[in-house]
N, C-alpha and C positions, 0 to 999 in steps of 0.2 A: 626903661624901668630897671629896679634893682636889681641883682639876679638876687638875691635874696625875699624880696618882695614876689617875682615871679615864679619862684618855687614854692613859697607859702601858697599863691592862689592856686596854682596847678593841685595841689595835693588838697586844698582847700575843697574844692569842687568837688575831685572823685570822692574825698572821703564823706561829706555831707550825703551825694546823694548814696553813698554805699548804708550809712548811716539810717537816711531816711527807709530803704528798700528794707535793712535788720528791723525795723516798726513795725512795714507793713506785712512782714513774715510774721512778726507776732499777732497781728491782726488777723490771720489766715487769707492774704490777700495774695492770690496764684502769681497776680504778675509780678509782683516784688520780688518772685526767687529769681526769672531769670534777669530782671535788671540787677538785682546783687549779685547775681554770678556774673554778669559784665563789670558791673562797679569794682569786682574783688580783681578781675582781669586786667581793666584798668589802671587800677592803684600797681598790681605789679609791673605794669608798665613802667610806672615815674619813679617808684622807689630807688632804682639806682643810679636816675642820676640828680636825685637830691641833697646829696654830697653829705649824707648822715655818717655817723658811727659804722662803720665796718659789719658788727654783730646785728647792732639791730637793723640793718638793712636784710644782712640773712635771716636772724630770726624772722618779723613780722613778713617778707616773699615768703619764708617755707608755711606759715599759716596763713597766710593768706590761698597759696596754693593749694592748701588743701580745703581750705572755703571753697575754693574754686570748684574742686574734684568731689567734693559733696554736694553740694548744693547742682551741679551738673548731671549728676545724676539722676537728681529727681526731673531736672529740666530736659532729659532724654525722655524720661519715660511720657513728660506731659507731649513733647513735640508726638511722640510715635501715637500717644492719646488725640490729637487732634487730628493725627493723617487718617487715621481708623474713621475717626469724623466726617471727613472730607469723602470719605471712599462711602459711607454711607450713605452722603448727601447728596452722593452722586447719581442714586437711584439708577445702580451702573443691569444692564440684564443678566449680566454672568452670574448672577445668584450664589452671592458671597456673603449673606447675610450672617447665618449660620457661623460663620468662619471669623466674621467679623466682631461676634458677642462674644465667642471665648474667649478670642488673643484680649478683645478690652479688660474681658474680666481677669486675665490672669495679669494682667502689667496694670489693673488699678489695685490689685492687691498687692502688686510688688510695689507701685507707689505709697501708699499706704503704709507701709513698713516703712521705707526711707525714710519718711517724711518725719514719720513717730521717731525717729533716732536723729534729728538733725540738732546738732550742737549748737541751741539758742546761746546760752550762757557762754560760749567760746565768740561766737558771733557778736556776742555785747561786749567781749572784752577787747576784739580785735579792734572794733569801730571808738572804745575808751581808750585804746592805745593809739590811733591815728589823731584822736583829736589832739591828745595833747601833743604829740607831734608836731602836728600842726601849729598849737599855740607856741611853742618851743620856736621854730622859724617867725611865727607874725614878732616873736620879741627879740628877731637878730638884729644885728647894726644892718638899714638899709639906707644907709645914705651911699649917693651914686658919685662913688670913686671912682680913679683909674683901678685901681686892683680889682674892683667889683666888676670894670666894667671887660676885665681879662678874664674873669671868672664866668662870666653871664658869655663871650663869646668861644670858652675852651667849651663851655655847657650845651652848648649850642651844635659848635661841631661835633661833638659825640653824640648827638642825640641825630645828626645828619650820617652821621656814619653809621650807625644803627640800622637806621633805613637803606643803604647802600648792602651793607651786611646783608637784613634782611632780603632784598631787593633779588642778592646774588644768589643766594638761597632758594625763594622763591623760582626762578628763574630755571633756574638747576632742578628744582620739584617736576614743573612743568613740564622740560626738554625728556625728562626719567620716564614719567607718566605715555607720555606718545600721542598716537593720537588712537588706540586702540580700547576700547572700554576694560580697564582693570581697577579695580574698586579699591584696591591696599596702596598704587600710587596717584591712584586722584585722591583718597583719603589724606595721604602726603603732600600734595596739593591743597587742598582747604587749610591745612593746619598750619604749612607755610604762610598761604593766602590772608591766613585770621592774624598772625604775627607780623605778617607786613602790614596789615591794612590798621594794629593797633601804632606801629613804629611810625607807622603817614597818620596818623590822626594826630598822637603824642606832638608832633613836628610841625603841623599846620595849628594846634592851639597854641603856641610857641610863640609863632608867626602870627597869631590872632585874626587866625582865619579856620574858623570850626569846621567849614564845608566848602570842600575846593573838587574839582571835574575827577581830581585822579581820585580822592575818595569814595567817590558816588561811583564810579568804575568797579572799585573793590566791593563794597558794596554789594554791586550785586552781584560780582562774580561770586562772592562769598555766601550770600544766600542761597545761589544756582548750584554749589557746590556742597552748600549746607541741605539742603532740600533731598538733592543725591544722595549724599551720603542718609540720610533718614531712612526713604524708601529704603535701602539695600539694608539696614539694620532692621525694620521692617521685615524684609524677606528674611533673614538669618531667622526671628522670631518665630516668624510662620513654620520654619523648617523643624527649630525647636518644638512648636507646640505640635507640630506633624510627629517628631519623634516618642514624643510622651503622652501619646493617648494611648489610653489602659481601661478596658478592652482594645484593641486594634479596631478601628472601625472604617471599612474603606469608603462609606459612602465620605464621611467628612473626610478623608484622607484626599479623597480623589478632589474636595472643594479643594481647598485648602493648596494643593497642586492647581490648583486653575486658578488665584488668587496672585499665588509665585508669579506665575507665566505672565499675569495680567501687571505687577507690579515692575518685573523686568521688563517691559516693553517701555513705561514708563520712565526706566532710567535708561535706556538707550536712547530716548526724546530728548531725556535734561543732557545727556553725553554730548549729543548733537549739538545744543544750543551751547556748553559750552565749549565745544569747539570753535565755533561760529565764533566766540568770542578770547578765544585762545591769545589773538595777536594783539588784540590791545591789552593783553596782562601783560605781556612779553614788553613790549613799549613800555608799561609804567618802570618797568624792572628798569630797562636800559638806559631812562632819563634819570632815576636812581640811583643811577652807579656813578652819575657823575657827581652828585651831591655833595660826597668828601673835597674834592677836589675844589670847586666852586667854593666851599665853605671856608675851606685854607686861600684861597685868594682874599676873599670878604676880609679877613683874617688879619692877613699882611696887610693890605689894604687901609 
């Protein structure tokens, strides 16, 4: 295929359903914010190596980035809004019920604000700016030359070394982290985790293979990681809404403390399991690092 052909459909795809997700925000439909907060993460994925304009590759990353850092924020509050859920439905004995209707109440107020301040009309211009984008590439020259076909495999290997990059990174996050429960370098870990696992997705649609074993790997490290991190945002909340009760009141002071304890136990469990699963990240890293290498033979070849 072109490599001009293939970068229209690559950018084609995220921006459609980025596109669709901006509707169903208008619609007040909850799930559409955090698929457009994927969708917007996404597209920064491809945008650089679409071989556009220099500016507007920075421009539309730096707003799309901050689609991202908006729109995420509400999609914090909704996650910490369902764990709340979760912990109720768990009809747990420690009698945290109490504990559990203020913190909703005060983070569905703070969602509520977010929400009221998200930049619909910024969000319609981003997604009127991808499409024509978009049309801009469906109307390049794709007939399949040699020069095309040097350009679709230089595109290629930069999009492999990416993964490599990130791979080493990753890698590095992990080895920092230990095997010791510290919540700022497993945090360090996910966020590597989330940038390797868009670098391998980007790389296997490429390859026209949407769903491959090292994906599904990431996957759920990323979820097991993503989950973790919640809970312990969670607890910081809790410690928050412990610090700003006015009267002092220790009966809810002392829940609220049984809550924490009950939560940390919880992230010592998910620490566990991802340990247990430590070595097959470490493995995805290291069949990644050879990637550059492989792709330069392909290359000469």
């Amino acid at each position: 295929m072109p490599v001009s052909k293939q970068r229209y459909d690559l950018l084609h795809k995220r921006s459609e359903q980025f596109t669709r997700m901006v509707h169903g925000l208008d619609g007040g439909d909850v799930r559409a914010l955090h698929r457009a907060r994927v969708s917007s993460r996404r597209l920064r994925e491809v945008l650089p190596i679409l071989q556009l304009d220099g500016d507007v590759t920075r421009k539309l990353s730096r707003r799309l980035r901050k689609v991202t850092r908006r729109l995420g924020r509400v999609r914090n509050l909704d996650v910490l809004l369902l764990l709340i859920d979760e912990l109720r439905d768990a009809d747990r004995p420690d009698g945290h019920g109490v504990s559990l209707e203020r913190l909703a109440t005060v983070l569905s107020e703070e969602r509520e604000r977010l929400v009221a301040k998200l930049p619909m009309a910024e969000l319609h211009r981003v997604a009127g700016k991808l499409d024509k984008i978009g049309r801009q590439l469906n109307a390049a020259d794709r007939s399949a030359s040699a020069r095309d076909g040097n350009r679709a495999r230089s595109w290629r290997w930069a999009v492999e070394a990416r993964v490599a990059r990130r791979g080493a990174r990753f890698a590095a996050a992990i080895e920092d982290a230990g095997a010791v429960y510290l919540p700022e370098r497993l945090h360090a870990v996910r966020i590597a985790l989330k940038k390797m696992r868009y670098a391998v997705e980007l790389s296997a649609d490429i390859a026209g293979q949407p769903t491959t074993p090292e994906l599904r790997t990431l996957k759920r490290g990323q979820d097991l990681l993503g989950r973790l991190h919640d809970v312990q945002v969670l607890i910081d909340r809790v410690r928050q809404l412990q610090a700003s009760l006015t009267p002092p009141d220790i009966a809810v002071w002392r829940e609220l403390d049984a809550l924490v304890t009950s939560l940390e136990d919880e992230c010592r469990r998910l620490h566990a399991r991802y340990m247990r699963g430590r070595a097959a990240l470490l493995a995805i890293c290291d069949r990644d690092a050879a990637r550059p290498a492989a792709a330069v033979r392909r290359r000469a070849g």
